[in-house]
N, C-alpha and C positions, 0 to 999 in steps of 0.2 A: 504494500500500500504506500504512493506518495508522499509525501509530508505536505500538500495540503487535497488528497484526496477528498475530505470529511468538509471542507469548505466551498461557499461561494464566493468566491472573493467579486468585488463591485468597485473596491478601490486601495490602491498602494500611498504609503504615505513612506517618503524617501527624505532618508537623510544627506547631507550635502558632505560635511567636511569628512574625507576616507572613504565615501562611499560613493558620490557623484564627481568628487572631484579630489586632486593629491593638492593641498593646500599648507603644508607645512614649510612650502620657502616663501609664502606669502607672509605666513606666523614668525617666520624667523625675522625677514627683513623688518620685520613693523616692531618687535619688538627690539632687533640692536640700532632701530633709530632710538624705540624711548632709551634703551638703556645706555646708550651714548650720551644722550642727556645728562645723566644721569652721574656722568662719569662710572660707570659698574661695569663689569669684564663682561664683555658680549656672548651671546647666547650660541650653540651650533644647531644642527637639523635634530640630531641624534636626542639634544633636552628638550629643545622644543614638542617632540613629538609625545614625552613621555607627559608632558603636561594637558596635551588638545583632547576638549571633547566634552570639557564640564562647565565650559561660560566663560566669556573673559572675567571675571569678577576672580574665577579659582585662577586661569592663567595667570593673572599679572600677580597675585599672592603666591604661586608657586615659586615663580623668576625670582620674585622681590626675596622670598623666604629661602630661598637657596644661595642670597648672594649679601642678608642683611640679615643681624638678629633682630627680633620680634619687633621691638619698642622701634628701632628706624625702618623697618619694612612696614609697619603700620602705618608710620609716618608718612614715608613716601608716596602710602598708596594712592590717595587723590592726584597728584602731580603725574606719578606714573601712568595711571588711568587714563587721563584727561592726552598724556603725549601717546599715549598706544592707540587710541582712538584718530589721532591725527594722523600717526603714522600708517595705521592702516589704510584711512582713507586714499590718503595720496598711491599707495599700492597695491592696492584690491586689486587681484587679478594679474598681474605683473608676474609672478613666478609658478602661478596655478597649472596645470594639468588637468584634462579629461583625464578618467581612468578609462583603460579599455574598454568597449562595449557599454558604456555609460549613458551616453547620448543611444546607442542604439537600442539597448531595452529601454530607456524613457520613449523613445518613439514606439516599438512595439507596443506595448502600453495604450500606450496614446489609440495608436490604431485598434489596437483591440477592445476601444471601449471601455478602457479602464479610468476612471477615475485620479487624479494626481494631486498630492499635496506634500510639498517641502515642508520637513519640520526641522530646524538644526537650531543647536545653544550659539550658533553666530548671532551676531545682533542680525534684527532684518536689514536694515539701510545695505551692509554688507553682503550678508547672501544676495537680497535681491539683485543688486548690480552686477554682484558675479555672473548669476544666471542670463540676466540683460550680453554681457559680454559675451558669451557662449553660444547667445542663439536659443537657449535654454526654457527664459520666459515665459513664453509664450503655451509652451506644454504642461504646465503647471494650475491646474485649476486658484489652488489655494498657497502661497507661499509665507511662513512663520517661522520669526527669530525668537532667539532668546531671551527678546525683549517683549514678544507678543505677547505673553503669558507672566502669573504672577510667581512662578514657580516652572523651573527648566526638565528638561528629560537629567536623570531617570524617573523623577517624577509624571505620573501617567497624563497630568492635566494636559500637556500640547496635544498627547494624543488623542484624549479622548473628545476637546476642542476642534480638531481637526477632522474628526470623523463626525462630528456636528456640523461643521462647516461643509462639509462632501454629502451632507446626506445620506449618509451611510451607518448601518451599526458595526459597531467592535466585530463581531462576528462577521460582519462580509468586509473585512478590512486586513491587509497584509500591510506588516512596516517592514523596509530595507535598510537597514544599515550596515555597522561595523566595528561594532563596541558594545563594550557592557551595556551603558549607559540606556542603546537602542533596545536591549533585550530585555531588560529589568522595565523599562516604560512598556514596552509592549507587551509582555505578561501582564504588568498589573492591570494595563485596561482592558485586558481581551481581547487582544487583538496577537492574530498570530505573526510569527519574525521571519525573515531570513535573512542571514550574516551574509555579508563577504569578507574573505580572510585577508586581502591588504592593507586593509585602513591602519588607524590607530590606537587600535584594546590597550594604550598604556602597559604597551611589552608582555601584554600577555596574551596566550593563545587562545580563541575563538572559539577550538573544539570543546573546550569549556563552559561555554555559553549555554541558557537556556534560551533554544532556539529549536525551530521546526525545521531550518535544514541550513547546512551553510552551501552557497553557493559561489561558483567560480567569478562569477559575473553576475552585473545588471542584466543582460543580456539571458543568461542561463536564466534567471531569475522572472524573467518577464514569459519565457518556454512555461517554468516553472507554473505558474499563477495562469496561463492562459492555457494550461496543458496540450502542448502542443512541441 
């Protein structure tokens, strides 16, 4: 039997950062402008990657708290905030990548009738543009940042907001991402997962996820869901 045999699915809600797209040299460069600022010893791909996936609010606490004790990393933090915010703006999109077959199961999808809704802990202003840059946009019914909502994945609220928004119940709903963060929200609303194994699980391995199936690709994933 499948791993989503037992379902209808009506619509996918997809994650962006690791999963839609490889964005940790975007995360890198935004944060060694703030932390140029900053004067503080510049960040590489490798720590960046160990920190993406839980909100800039954890990111810049991660940075700040691995490179300042408590009392000046507290400190910092509005300043630092306030220059990661700039800096990403100015390079949103600049070092990003499609993942393989990314774009083409979001069109599959698309044609097959399925339903679309981005959900990612990036603020929206961010995601949004990226997807704008990409071509992306426009295949997305419903798109939501980490600022949409009062509370981030893996808290289930985006998702279960987002399946309100599509019209859709938990139950005729697949989420795709690439992280704990994606599997813990989509269990807790009902809604069933499927992983992809490149993103960013914060070093740790996927096969460990509670998840309906991990899959190769967006791509496999949209076969997956459209059975076919």
């Amino acid at each position: 039997m499948g791993a989503l045999d037992s379902y209808t699915i009506r619509a996918a809600i997809i994650d962006l950062d690791g999963t839609l797209f490889d964005t940790a040299g975007d995360f890198t460069a935004a944060l060694n402008g703030m932390l140029s600022g900053l004067g503080a010893r510049p960040i590489d791909l490798s720590e960046t990657i160990e920190y993406i996936g839980k909100g800039t609010e954890h990111l810049i606490a991660s940075v700040l708290g691995a490179r300042y004790d408590a009392d000046a990393a507290s400190a910092l933090f509005d300043r630092a905030y306030a220059d990661y915010q700039t800096e990403y703006q100015r390079i949103n999109g600049h070092h990003a990548t499609l993942y393989p077959g990314a774009a083409e199961g979001v069109a599959a999808l698309r044609e097959g009738g399925i339903r679309l809704a981005c959900v990612t802990n990036k603020p929206l202003r961010f995601a949004a543009g990226l997807l704008a840059q990409f071509g992306l946009a426009g295949d997305f019914d419903h798109v939501f940042g980490g600022d949409s909502f009062a509370r981030k994945k893996p808290d289930p609220l985006p998702m279960r907001e987002a399946c309100r928004a599509l019209g859709v119940t938990p139950a005729e709903t697949v989420a795709l991402g690439d992280s704990e963060n994606d599997a813990l929200a989509a269990r807790a609303a009902g809604i069933a997962s499927l992983i992809v194994p490149y993103g960013y699980n914060h070093g740790r391995p996927v096969q460990d996820l509670d998840c309906n199936a991990i899959v190769g690709t967006l791509l496999e994933a949209a076969a997956l869901i459209l059975k076919r």
